[in-house]
C-alpha positions in Angstrom: 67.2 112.3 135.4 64.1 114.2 137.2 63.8 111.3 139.4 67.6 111.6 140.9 67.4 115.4 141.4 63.8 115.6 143.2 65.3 114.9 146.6 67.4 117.9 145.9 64.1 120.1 145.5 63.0 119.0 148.4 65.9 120.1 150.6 65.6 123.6 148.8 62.0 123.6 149.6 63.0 122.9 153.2 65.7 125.5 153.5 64.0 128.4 151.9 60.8 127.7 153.9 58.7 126.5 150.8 59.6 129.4 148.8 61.3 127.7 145.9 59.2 128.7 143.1 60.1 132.7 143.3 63.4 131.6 143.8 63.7 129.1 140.4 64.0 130.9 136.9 61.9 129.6 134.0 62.8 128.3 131.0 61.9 131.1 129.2 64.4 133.3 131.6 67.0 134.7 129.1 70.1 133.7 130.8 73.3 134.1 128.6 75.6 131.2 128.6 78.6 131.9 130.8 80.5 131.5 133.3 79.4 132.4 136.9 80.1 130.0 139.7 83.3 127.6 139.0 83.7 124.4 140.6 85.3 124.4 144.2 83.1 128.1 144.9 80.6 128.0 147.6 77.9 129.3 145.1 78.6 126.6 142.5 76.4 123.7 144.1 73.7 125.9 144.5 74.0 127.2 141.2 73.9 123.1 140.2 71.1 122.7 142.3 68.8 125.6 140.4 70.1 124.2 137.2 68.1 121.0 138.3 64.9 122.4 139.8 64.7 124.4 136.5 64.6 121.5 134.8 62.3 119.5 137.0 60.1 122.2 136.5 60.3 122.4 133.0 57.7 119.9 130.9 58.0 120.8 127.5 60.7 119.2 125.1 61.8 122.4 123.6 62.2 124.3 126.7 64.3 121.2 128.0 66.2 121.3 125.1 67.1 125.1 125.0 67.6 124.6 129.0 70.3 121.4 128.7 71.9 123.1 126.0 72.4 126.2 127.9 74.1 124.4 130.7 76.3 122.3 128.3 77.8 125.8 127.2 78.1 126.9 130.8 80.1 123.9 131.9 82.5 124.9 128.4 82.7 128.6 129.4 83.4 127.4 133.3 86.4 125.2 132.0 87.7 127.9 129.8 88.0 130.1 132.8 89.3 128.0 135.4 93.5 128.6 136.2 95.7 125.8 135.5 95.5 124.8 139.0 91.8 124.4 139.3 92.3 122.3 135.7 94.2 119.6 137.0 91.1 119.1 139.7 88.0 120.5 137.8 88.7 119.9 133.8 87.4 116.6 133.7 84.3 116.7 136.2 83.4 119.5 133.8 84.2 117.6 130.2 81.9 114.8 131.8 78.8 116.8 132.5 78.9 119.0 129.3 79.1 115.4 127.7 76.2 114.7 129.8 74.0 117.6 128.9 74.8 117.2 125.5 73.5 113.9 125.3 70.4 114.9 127.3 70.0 117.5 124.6 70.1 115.4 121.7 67.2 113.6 123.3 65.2 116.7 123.3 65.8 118.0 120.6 65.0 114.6 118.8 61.8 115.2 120.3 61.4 118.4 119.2 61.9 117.6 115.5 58.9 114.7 116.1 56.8 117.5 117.5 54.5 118.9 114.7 53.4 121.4 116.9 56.4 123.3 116.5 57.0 125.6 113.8 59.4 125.4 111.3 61.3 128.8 112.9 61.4 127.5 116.4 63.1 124.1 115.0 65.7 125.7 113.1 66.7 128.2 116.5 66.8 125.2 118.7 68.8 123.5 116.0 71.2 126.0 115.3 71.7 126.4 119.1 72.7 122.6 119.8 75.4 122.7 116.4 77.0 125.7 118.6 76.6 124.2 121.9 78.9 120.8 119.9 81.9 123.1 119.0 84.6 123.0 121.5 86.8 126.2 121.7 91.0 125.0 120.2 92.6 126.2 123.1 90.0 124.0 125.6 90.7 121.3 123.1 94.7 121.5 123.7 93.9 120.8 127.1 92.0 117.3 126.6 93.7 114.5 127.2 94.1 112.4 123.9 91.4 109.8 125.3 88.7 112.6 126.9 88.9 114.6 123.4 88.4 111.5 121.4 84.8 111.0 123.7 83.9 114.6 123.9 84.4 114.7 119.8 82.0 111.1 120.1 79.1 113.2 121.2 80.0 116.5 119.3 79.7 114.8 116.2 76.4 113.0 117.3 75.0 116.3 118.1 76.3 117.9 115.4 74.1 115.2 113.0 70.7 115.2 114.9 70.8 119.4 115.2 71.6 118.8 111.1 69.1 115.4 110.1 67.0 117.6 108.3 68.8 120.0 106.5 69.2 118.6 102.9 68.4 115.4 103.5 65.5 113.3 102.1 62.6 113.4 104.6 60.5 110.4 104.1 63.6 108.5 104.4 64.7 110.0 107.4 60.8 108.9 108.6 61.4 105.4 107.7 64.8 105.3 109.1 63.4 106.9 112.0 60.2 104.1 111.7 63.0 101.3 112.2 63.5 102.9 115.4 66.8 105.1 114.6 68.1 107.6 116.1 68.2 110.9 114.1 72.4 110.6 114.7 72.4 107.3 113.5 69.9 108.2 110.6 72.6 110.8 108.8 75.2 108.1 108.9 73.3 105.4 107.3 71.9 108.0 104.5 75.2 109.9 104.6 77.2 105.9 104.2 74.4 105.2 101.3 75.8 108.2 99.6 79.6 107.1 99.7 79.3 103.3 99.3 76.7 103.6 96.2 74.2 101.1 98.3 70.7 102.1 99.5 69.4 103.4 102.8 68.0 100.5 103.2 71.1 97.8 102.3 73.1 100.2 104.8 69.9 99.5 107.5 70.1 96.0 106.7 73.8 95.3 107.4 72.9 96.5 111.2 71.0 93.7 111.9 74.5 92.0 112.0 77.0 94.7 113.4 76.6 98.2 114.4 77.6 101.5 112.8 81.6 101.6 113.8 81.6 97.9 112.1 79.3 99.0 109.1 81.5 102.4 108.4 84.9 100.0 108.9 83.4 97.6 106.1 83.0 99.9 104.1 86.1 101.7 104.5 84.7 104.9 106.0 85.6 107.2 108.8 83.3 109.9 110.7 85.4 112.1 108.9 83.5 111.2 105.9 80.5 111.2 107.5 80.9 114.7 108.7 82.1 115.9 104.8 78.5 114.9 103.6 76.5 116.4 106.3 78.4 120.0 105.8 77.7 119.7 101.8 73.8 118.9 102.5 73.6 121.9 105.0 75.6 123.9 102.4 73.3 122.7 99.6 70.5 123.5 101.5 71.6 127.3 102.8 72.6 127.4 99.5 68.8 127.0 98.2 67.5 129.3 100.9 69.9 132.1 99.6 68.9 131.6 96.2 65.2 132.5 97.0 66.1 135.3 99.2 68.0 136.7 96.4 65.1 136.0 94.5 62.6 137.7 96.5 64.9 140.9 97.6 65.0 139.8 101.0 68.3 141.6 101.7 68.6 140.9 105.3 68.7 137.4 105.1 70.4 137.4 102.0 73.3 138.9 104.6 72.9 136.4 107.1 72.8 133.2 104.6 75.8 134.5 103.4 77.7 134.7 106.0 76.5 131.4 107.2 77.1 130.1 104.2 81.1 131.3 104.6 81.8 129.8 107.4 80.1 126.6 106.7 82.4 126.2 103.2 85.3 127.1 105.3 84.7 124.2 107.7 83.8 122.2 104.9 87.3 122.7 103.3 88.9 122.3 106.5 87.7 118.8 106.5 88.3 118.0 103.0 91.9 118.7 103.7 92.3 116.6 106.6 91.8 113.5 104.1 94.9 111.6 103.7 96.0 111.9 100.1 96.0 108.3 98.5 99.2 108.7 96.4 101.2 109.9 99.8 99.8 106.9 101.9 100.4 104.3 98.9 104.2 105.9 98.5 104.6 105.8 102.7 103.5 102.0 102.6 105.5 100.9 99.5 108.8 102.8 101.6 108.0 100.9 104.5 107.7 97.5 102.4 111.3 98.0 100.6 113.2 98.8 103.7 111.7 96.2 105.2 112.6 93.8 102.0 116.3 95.2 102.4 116.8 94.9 105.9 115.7 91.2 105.2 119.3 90.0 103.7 121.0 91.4 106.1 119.6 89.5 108.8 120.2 86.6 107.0 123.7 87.5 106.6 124.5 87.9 110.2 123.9 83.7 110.7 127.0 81.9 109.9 126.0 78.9 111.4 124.7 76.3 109.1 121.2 75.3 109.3 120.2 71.9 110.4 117.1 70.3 108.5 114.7 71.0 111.8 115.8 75.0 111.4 115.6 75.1 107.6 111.9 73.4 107.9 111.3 75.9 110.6 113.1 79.5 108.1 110.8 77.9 105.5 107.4 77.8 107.5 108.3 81.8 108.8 109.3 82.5 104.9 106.1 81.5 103.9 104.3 82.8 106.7 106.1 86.0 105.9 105.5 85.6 102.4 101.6 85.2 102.6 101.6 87.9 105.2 103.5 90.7 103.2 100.9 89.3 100.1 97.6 89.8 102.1 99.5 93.8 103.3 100.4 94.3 99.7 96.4 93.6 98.9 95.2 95.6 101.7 97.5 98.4 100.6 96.2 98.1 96.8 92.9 98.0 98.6 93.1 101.0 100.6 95.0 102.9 97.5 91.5 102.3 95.3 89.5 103.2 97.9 91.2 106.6 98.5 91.0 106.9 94.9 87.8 106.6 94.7 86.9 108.6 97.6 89.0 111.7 95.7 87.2 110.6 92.6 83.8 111.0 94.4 84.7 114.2 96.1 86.0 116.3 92.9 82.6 114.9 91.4 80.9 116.3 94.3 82.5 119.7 94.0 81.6 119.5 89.8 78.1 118.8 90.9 78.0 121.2 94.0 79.5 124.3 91.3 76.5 123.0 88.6 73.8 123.1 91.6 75.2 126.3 92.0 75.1 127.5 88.4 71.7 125.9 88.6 70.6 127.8 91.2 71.7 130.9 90.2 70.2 130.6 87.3 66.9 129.9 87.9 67.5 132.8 90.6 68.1 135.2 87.7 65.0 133.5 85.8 62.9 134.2 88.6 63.7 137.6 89.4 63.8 138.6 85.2 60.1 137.1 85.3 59.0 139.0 88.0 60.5 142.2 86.9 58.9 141.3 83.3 55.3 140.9 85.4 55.8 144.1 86.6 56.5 145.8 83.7 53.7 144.5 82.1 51.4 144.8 85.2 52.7 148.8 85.1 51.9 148.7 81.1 48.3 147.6 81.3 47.7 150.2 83.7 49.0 152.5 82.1 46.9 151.6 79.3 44.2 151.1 81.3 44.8 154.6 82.4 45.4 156.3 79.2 42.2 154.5 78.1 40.2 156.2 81.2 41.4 159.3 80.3 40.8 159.2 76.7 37.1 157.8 77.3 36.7 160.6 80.5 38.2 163.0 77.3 35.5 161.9 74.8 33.0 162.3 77.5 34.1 165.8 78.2 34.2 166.6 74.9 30.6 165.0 73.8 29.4 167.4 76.7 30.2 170.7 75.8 29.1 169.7 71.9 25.9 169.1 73.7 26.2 172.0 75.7 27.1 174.3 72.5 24.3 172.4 70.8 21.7 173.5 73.4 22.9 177.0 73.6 22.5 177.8 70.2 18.9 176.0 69.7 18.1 178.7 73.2 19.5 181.2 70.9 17.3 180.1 67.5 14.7 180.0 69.8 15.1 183.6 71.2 15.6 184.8 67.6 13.1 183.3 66.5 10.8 184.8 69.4 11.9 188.3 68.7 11.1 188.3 65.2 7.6 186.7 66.1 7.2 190.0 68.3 8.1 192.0 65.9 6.0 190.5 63.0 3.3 191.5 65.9 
């Protein structure tokens, strides 16, 4: 990408007299993402044209990252702005680029996570900041067409899993994925289709040797939908672990701010659970469809009157048994589909029995942890107390030994005067 918009830095160079540097904001430039410029505006290929020298100038991954990311929510902000006229010319020059940048920014980000130099903080921000930037607005959405919303929702979801790899899921193998050359988008489905199917990582890695990941999750019955069900419950599970310690340690700030993240992430998580198709309703629509189709049979039938030579009954016989065999293999794919929704129901109310023990669990050992410590300091404030009481008693007897050796001195002065005065007057 640098390469394509250096000619551009060049023509700025040349029309600002060299001068470009003052004139182009860093990365680290707080700049909120929002609308300024809107396609068709004089300004707005300039404002294109700084968006590019900032990142030509701009070396480092994370900057990159936090840079593309920004743009990707101007371009959503820009299209939510534009008037219904300026939609019909600008919408989907606009879709296309924040699809762009948000591809771009996957990249960077997946560089980021590699980067050990980067702490733990910084990853989650730039993380949390790339799940935001892949969440398009419902009204925006509305005004998709059905086959631009299906490939903006593509690379939302992709983003959505790289910004998410590693929250909750197991990280050596996410490095041996990521050692088969993986991306991180395409790590969470194969750990995430390991999960549903009951294979391994590594039987899931396997099968793409042969076919790629829309084949594989086909196969196995599987939809993104599903995909996206087990990423929410890590990233649950795992805010759900970081509120526990917080609770535990009293941290009451980010006990707050878990919390609330924590909401909206069970919300999403339910609102994806109930776009499932019910088994039962989708086994009742296709047994419907198979008996109207089994009564509108005879009545076709009916309607011939004239009689069938042997050529046309060989011929009714063939289609009957084509028919036959082909109403057999539905009925099987039905039954198929049935048990597989079962299952998948099956596997989610386990999940949600499991999810509410964690829970339990976690609360638990919560409760353990914080009874322990307040037990450690009530025995911490006992032993001093002792330890003081101790001091004071021994500071006491000390006190006390004193003055009976101060008394004891006084009177041997006075034994000694007496005994002085009665030597004088003996004299």
């Amino acid at each position: 990408m640098k390469k394509l918009i250096i000619p551009a830095t060049v023509i700025l160079a040349l029309g600002f007299g060299g001068q470009v540097s003052a004139a182009v904001p860093t990365a680290q430039d707080s700049v909120e993402s929002e609308a300024g410029a809107l396609p068709g505006e004089f300004l707005y290929s300039l404002d294109e044209l700084i968006e590019n020298l900032q990142l030509v100038f701009t070396s480092d991954s994370e900057k990159e990252a936090e840079l593309l990311i920004q743009f990707a929510e101007e371009r959503l902000a820009e299209a939510t702005e534009l008037s219904d006229e300026e939609k019909a010319d600008f919408l989907e020059e606009l879709m296309d680029s924040y699809q762009d940048l948000l591809n771009k920014a996957q990249e960077e980000v997946s560089e980021v996570i590699e980067d050990d130099t980067v702490s733990e903080e910084n990853l989650e921000e730039i993380s949390e900041e790339l799940e935001e930037a892949s969440e398009l607005d419902e009204d925006l959405e509305s005004e998709l067409s059905e086959d631009q919303l299906e490939e903006v929702k593509e690379v939302q979801d992709q983003a959505y899993l790289v910004a998410n790899v590693t929250k909750g899921f197991d990280l050596e193998t996410v490095k041996s994925l990521r050692a088969a050359e993986l991306g991180y988008g395409e790590i969470a489905k194969v750990i995430s289709l390991a999960e549903l199917s009951g294979k391994t990582s590594e039987e899931i890695a396997t099968m793409l040797n042969e076919s790629d990941l829309d084949t594989v999750m086909a196969e196995l019955g599987f939809t993104m939908t599903d995909i996206k069900e087990v990423v929410y419950q890590k990233k649950a599970d795992y805010l759900q672990t970081l509120l526990a310690e917080a609770e535990a340690s009293g941290d009451e700030k980010t006990v707050k701010k878990l919390s609330k993240k924590l909401d909206s992430y069970e919300k999403r998580l339910e609102k994806i659970v109930s776009r499932q198709p019910d088994a039962e309703e989708a086994k009742e629509e296709e047994v419907d469809a198979d008996a109207s189709s089994e009564e509108n049979a005879p009545a076709e039938d009916e309607e011939q009157d004239t009689p069938l030579d042997e050529s046309e009954e060989g011929s009714s016989t063939a289609v009957t048994t084509a028919t036959d065999s082909s109403s057999k293999e539905e009925a099987e794919q039905v039954r198929a589909n049935s048990e597989k929704q079962t299952e998948k129901q099956q596997k989610a109310t386990e999940k949600a029995v499991e999810k509410q023990k964690k829970a339990e669990e976690k609360q638990k050992a919560a409760e353990e942890k914080a009874a322990e410590k307040q037990q450690k300091a009530a025995e911490k404030a006992a032993e001093k107390a002792e330890e003081q009481q101790q001091k004071a008693a021994e500071k006491a007897k000390e006190k006390a030994e004193k003055q009976a050796e101060g008394k004891s001195k006084a009177a041997e002065k006075q034994k000694k005067e007496e005994d002085d005065e009665e030597e004088e007057d003996d004299k």
